[in-house]
VEXDREN-2710 file (C-alpha; in Angstrom, 1 decimal):
% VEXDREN-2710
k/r/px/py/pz
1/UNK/16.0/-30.0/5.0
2/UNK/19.6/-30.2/6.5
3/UNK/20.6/-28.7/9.7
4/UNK/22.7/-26.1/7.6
5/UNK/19.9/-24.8/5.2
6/UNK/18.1/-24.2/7.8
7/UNK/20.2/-21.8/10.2
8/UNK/21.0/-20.0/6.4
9/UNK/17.5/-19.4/5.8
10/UNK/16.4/-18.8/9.8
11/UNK/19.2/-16.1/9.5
12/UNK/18.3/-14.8/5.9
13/UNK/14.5/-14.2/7.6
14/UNK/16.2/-12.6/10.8
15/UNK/17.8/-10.9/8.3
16/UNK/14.7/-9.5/6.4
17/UNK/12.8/-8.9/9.8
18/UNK/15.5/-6.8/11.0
19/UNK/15.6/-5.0/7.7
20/UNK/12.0/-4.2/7.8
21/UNK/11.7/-3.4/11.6
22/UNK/15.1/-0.6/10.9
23/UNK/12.5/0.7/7.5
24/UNK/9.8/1.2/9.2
25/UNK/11.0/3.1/12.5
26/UNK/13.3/5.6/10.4
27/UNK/10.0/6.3/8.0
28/UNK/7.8/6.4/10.7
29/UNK/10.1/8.8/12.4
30/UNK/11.0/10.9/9.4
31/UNK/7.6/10.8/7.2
32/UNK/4.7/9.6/10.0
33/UNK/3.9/6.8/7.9
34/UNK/5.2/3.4/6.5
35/UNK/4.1/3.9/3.3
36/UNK/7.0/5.4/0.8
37/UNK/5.1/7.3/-2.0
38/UNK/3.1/9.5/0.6
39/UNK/6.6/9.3/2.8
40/UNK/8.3/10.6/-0.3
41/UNK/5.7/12.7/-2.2
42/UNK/3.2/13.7/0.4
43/UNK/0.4/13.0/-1.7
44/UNK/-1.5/9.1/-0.9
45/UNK/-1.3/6.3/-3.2
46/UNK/-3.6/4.7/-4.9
47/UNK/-3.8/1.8/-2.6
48/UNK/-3.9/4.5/0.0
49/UNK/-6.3/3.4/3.0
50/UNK/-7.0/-0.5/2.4
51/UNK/-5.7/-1.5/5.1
52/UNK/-8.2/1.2/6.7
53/UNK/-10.9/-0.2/4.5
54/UNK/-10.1/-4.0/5.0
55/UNK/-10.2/-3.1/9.0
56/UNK/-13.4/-1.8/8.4
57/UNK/-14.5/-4.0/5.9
58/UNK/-13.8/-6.8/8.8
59/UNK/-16.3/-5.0/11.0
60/UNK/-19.0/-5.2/8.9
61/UNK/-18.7/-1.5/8.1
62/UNK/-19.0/-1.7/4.2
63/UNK/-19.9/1.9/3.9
64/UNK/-16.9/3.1/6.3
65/UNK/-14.7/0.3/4.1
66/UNK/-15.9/2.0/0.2
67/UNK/-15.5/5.4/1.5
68/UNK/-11.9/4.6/2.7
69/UNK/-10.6/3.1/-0.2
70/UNK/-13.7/1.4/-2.9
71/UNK/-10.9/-0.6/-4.8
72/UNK/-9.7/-2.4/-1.4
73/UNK/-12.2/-4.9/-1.0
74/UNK/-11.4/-5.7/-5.4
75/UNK/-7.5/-5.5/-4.3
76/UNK/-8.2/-8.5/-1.5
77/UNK/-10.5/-10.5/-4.0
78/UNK/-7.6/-10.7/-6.5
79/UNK/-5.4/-11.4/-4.2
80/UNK/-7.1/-14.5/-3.1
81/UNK/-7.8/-15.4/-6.5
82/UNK/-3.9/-15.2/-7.6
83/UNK/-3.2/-17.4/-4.0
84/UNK/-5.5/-19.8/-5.8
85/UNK/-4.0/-19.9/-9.0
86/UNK/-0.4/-19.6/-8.3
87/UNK/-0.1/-22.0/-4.9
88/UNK/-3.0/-24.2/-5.5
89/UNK/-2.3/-24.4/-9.4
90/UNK/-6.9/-23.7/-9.4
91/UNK/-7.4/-21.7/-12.3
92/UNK/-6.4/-20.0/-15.4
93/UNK/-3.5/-18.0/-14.8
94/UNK/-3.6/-16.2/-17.8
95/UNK/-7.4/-15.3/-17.0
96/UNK/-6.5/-13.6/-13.6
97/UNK/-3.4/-11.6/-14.9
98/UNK/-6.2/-10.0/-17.0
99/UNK/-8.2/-9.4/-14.1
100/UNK/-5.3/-8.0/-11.9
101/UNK/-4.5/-5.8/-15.0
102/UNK/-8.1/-4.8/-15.0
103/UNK/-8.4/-3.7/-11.8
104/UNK/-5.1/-2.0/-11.2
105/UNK/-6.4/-0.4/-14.4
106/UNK/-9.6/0.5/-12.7
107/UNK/-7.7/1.4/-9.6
108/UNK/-5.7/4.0/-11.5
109/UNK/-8.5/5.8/-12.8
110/UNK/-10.7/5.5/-9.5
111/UNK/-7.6/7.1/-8.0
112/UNK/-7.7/9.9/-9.9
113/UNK/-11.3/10.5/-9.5
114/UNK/-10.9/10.4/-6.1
115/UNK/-7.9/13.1/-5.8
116/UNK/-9.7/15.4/-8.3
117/UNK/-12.8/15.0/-5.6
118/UNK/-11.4/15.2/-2.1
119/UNK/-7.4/16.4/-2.9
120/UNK/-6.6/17.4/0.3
121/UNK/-9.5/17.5/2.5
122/UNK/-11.1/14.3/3.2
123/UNK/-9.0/11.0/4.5
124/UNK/-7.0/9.3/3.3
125/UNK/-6.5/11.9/0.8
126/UNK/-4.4/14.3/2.8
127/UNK/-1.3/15.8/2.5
128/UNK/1.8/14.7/4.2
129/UNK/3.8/18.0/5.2
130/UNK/6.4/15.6/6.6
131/UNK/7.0/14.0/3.5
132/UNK/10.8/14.6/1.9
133/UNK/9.3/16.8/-0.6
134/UNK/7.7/18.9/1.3
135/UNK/11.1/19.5/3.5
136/UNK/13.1/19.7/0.1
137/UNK/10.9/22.7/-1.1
138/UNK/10.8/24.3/2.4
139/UNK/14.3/23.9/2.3
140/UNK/14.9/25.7/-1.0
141/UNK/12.7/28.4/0.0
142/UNK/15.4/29.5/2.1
143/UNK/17.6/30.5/-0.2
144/UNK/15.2/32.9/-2.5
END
């Protein structure tokens, strides 16, 4: 690669790094969190506490991990398996779009399972009163 190219794409990754490192300080500092659907809606995601659950799952606390989040450990397994298929060209990669469909599928529905069940009292499934929502309704309860 020329000496050009690569000072473009060194700066277009400074760049990116910068842009994320700006993100995640004002969300942090106006929501509490990094993630923008709780951030924004104050309600948790549906990947809402894999990372919690990987961390976990990493310290051999499989119980902690499915009680966190049970689709994480699923999430990480496709993952790896579109890695396979898409960088190492292993694999059918019609085969795993079905299975990503399947689990996000399964995902959805585990989700909502899981907010009909613990909707706001047990973590990760908390409410966010920092959230923009929240402080638009507060907001507009003002002027009633």
């Amino acid at each position: 690669m020329k000496r050009k190219n690569k000072l473009k794409y060194g700066g277009i990754i400074i760049f990116y790094i910068v842009l994320f490192l700006l993100y995640g300080i004002s969300m942090i500092d106006m929501t509490g969190g990094l993630c923008p659907f709780q951030g924004v809606l104050g309600i948790p995601c549906p990947a809402c506490g894999s990372t919690r659950a990987i961390i976990l799952l990493t310290k051999g606390d499989l119980v902690g991990s499915l009680n966190m989040n049970p689709m994480a450990l699923l999430f990480l397994l496709c993952l790896m398996n579109e890695i396979r298929v898409c960088y190492f060209k292993r694999g059918d990669p019609k085969k795993a779009m079905i299975l990503l469909l399947v689990t996000v599928g399964i995902s959805v529905l585990v989700y909502f399972v899981r907010m009909k069940l613990y909707f706001p009292y047990r973590e990760p499934y908390l409410i966010e009163k920092r959230s923009l929502l929240f402080r638009l309704l507060q907001i507009f309860r003002h002027f009633d």
